[in-house]
Structures are given as structure tokens and as C-alpha cells.
C-alpha positions as CSV (number, residue, x, y, z in Angstrom):
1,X,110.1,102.3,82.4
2,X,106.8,104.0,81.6
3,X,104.3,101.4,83.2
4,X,101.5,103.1,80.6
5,X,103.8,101.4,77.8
6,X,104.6,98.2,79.5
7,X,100.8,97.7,80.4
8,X,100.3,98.6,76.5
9,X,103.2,95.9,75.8
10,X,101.7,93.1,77.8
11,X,98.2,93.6,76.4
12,X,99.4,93.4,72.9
13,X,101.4,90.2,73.9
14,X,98.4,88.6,75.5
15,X,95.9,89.5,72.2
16,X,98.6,88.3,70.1
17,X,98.7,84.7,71.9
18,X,95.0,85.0,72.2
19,X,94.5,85.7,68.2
20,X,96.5,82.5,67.5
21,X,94.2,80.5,69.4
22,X,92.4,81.1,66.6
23,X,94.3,78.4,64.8
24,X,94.1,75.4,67.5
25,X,91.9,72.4,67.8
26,X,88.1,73.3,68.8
27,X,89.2,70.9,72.4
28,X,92.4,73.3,72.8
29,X,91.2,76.8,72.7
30,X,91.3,79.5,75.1
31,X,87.8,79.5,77.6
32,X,87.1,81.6,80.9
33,X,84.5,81.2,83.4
34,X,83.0,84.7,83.8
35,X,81.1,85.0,86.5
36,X,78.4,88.3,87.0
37,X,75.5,89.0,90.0
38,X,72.1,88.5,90.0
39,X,71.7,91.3,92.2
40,X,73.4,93.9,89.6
41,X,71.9,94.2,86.2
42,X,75.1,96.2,85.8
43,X,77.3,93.2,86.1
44,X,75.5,91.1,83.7
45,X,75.4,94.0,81.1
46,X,78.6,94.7,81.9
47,X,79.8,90.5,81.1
48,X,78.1,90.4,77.9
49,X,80.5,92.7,76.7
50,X,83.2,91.3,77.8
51,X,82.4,88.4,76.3
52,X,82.1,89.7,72.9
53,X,85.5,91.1,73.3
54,X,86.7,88.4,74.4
55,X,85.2,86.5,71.7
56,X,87.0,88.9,69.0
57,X,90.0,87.9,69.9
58,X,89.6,83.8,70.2
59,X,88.3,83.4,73.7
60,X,85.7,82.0,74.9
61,X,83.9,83.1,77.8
62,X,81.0,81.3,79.7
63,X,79.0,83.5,81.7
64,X,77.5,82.5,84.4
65,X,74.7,84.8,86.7
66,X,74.7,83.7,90.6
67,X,73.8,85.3,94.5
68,X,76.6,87.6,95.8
69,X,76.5,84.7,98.9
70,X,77.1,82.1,96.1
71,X,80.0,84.2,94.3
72,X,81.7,85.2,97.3
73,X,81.9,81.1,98.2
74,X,83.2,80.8,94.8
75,X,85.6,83.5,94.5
76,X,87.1,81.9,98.2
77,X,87.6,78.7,97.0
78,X,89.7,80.0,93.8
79,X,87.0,78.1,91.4
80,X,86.8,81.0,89.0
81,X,88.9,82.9,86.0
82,X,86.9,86.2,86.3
83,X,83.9,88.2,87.9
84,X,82.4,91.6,88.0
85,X,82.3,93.0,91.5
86,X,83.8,96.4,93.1
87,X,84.1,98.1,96.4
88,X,82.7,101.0,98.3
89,X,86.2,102.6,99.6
90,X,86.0,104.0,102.8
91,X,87.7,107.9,103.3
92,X,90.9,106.2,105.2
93,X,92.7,104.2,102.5
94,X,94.1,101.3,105.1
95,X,90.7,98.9,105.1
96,X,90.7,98.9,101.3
97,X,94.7,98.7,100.8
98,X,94.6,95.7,103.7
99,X,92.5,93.5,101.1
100,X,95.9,93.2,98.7
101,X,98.2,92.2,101.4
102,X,99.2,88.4,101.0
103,X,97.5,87.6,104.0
104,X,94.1,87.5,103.5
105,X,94.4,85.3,101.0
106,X,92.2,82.2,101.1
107,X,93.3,79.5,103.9
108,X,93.0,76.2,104.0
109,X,92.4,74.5,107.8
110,X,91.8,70.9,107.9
111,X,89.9,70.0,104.8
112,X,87.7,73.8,104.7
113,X,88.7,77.0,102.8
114,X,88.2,79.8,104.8
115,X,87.6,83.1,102.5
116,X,90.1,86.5,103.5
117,X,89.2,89.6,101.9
118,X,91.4,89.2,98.9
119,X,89.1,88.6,95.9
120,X,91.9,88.7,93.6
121,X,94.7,86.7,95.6
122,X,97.5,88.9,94.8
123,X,100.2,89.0,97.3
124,X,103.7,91.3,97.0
125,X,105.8,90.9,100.2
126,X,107.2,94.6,99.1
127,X,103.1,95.9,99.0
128,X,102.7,93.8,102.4
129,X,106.1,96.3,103.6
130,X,104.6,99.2,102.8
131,X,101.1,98.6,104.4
132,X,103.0,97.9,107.5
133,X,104.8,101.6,107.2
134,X,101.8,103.7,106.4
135,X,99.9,101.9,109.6
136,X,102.5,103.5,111.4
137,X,103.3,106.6,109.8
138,X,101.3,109.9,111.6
139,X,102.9,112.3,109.7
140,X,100.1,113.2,106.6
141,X,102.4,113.8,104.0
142,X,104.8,111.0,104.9
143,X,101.6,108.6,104.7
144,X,100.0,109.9,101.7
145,X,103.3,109.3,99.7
146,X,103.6,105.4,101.1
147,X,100.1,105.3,100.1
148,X,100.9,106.9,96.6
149,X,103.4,104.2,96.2
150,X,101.4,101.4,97.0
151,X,98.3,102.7,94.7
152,X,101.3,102.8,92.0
153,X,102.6,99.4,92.9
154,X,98.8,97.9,92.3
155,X,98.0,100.0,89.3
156,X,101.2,98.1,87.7
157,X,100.7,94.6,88.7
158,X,97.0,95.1,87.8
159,X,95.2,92.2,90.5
160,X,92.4,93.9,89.2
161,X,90.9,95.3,85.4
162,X,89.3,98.2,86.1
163,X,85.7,98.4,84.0
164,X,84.5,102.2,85.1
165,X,84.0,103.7,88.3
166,X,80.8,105.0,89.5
167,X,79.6,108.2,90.7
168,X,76.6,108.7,93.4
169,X,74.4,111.5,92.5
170,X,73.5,113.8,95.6
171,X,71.1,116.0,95.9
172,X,69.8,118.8,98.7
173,X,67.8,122.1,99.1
174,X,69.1,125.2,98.7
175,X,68.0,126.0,101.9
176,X,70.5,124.6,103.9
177,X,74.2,124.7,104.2
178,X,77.0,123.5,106.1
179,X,77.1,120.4,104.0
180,X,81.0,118.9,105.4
181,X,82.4,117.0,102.3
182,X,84.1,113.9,102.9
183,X,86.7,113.7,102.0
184,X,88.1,117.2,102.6
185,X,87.7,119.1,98.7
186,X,85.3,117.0,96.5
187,X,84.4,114.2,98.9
188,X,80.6,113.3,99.4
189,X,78.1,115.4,101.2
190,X,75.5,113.3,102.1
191,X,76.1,109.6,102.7
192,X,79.3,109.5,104.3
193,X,80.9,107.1,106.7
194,X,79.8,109.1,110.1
195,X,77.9,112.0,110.6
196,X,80.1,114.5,110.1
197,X,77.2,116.5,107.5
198,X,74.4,116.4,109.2
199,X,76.0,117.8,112.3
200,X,77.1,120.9,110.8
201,X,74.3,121.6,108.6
202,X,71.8,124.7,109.6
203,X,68.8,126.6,107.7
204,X,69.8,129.0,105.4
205,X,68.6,132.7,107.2
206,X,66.5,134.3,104.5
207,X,66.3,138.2,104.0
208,X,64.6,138.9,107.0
209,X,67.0,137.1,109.1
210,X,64.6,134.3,109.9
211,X,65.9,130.7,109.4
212,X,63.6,127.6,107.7
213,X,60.4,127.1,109.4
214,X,60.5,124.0,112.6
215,X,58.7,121.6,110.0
216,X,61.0,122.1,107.4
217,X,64.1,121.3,109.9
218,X,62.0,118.7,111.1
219,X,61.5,117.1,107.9
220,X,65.2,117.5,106.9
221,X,66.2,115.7,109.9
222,X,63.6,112.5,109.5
223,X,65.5,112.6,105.8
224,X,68.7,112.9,107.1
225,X,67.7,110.2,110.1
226,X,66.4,108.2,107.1
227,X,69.7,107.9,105.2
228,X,71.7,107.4,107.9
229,X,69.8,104.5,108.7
230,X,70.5,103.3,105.1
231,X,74.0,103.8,104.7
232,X,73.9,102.0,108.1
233,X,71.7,98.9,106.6
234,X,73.5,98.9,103.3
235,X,77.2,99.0,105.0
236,X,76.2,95.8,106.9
237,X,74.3,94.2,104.1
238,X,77.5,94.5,101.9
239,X,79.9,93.8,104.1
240,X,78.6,90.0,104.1
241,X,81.1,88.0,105.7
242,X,83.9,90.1,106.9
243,X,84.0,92.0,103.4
244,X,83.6,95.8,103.1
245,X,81.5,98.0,101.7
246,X,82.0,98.3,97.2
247,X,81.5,94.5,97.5
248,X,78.8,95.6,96.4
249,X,77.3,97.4,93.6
């Protein structure tokens, strides 16, 4: 089966049910709780669109703006029907994949929920399988197709709706190289996970076969020293409460 069509199939189901909402009692019809961040301006664009759409097609949405500290409470305790939030996904793919796995799901000790790192509280013991197998697998390729797999496997069951993905704008003089990427090919060059760029970068020699003057090396170091520090402040800032890194924009 082509999972494009059978996404395709199940949206037009879900409109379809969703359109004759249209027809029920004013106390019967569809509503959401849609929850966006007071620290993105993105995320509260982003949910009054949603909320029109959603509107369009009988459903009510009520938006409501609150903290990330306040959201992540919420989103723990399963009091929600949707948010706007992403992730910051690291260069290996086992911290972000570990966040599907069934457990780290929400628990329940005593009378207190205790939030895991599941935001969308899926759970496939088949996913859970395969995380177990690419932990263990060393061989690159053999890994990177168990990882395939599993992307595939989420990109079906859909925990999540993706809205749009964002790209960091970089920039550097020309008068340095050595940048590392990271990822290998069109990873990031600058604000990486590590230090892995501004180990390997060096002055680019000009004609004369003189390098960058010392201030200018200087300076590009305090920069560099500068967003390391950061990347260091923003990875623990957004990783409030055991999550990671996207949680977020």
C-alpha cells in the first residue's frame, strides 16, 4: 500500500466526519484545545491558522497562549488535544528516536504524573523492537536502514503533524576555512553539538602567503567562544526537565 494514498484516504475520511459536524446540535459539535507558547510568536501565528482551518471544516478550536514550563506540565498530564512545539535533533538519531518508544510515556506513581519525553504518547512495541536493534547495531549501513525503517514506521502512524521545518541561517568570513559540517555533506557549520568546527578552522593565507592578522584570529575565536557558550546555554535552557533540545523553538 502507498502510505502517501492511505494518509490521503484517512484525511479525507476525517474532513468528511468533520464537515458533518456541521449538521449537529451547537452542545455536540467537534472542539479542540489548542494550545501555542508565549515564548514563540511563531507558535501563536502558527495556531491562528490552524484554527481557521479547522474552523472551515466544522471544528472548533480554542487557543490558548501559556509558559513552555506551564505546557510541558500540561502536555505530561495528557490535559490537551493539540500544541505547537518541535525539537532540535541532535546529529545521532537515537535521543530523538528514544522519545517515541512506549516507555517514556507519562507514569503515574502514587497519586503524581511524572512527565517521559514522549509529547505525543505514541507507543508501537514493533517501533520499541527496532530501537532496541539499531542501539546495538555498529555496522553504519545496517543502522541507517533500521533507522530508515523506524522514520518510515513514524511518518505512517503520524504521532505528530508536521507544520514546516526550519532552517538556521549561518554566516562566516571568507577568510577562514576548514569549517567541518555536521553532519557529514550539508550538516551545520557553526553551531554544532561539539566543537568539531572551530577546531579545524584556520586563516585563509592571502597572496603573499601570510595568514589573517593575530587580532583578527583573536576576534574570531572570542566569536566562536561566544557561540559555543550559547549553544551551551540554549541546550540547557531547552532541555527543561529531562527534554532535549527542538523543545524549543
Amino acid at each position: 500500500m502507498d502510505p502517501g494514498n492511505s494518509r490521503r484516504a484517512q484525511r479525507k475520511r476525517l474532513v468528511g466526519d468533520q464537515r458533518a459536524d456541521h449538521e449537529r446540535p451547537a452542545g455536540q459539535r467537534c472542539r479542540a484545545r489548542l494550545f501555542a507558547r508565549t515564548e514563540s510568536q511563531t507558535s501563536q501565528r502558527s495556531a491562528q491558522f490552524i484554527k481557521s482551518w479547522l474552523r472551515d471544516v466544522g471544528v472548533t478550536a480554542n487557543v490558548k497562549v501559556v509558559a513552555n514550563d506551564n505546557l510541558t506540565e500540561t502536555i505530561g498530564q495528557g490535559k490537551y488535544d493539540m500544541f505547537i512545539w518541535g525539537w532540535v535533533v541532535e546529529p545521532d538519531p537515537d535521543y530523538q528516536l528514544s522519545t517515541f518508544t512506549c516507555g517514556q510515556r507519562s507514569s503515574k506513581d502514587g497519586g503524581q504524573i511524572f512527565a517521559g519525553l514522549s509529547d505525543s504518547f505514541y507507543c508501537n512495541p514493533a517501533f520499541d523492537a527496532l530501537y532496541q536493534r539499531q542501539a546495538g547495531e555498529v555496522d553504519p549501513a545496517q543502522r541507517t536502514a533500521t533507522v530508515n525503517q523506524m522514520q518510515q514506521m513514524l511518518y505512517d502512524d503520524a504521532p505528530y503533524a508536521v507544520i514546516y521545518i526550519a532552517d538556521d541561517l549561518e554566516a562566516y568570513s571568507s577568510r577562514f576555512t576548514g569549517f567541518v559540517p555536521q553532519p557529514k555533506g550539508n550538516g551545520v557549520l557553526l553551531f554544532q553539538y561539539g566543537t568539531y568546527s572551530y577546531r579545524s578552522i584556520v586563516p585563509v593565507e592571502d597572496p603573499g602567503g601570510t595568514a589573517s592578522t593575530g587580532r583578527g584570529i583573536r576576534l574570531w575565536l572570542t566569536i566562536a567562544g561566544l557561540a559555543i557558550a550559547v549553544a551551551v546555554s540554549v541546550a540547557l535552557v531547552v532541555r527543561r526537565s529531562g527534554r532535549p533540545a527542538h523543545k524549543r523553538r
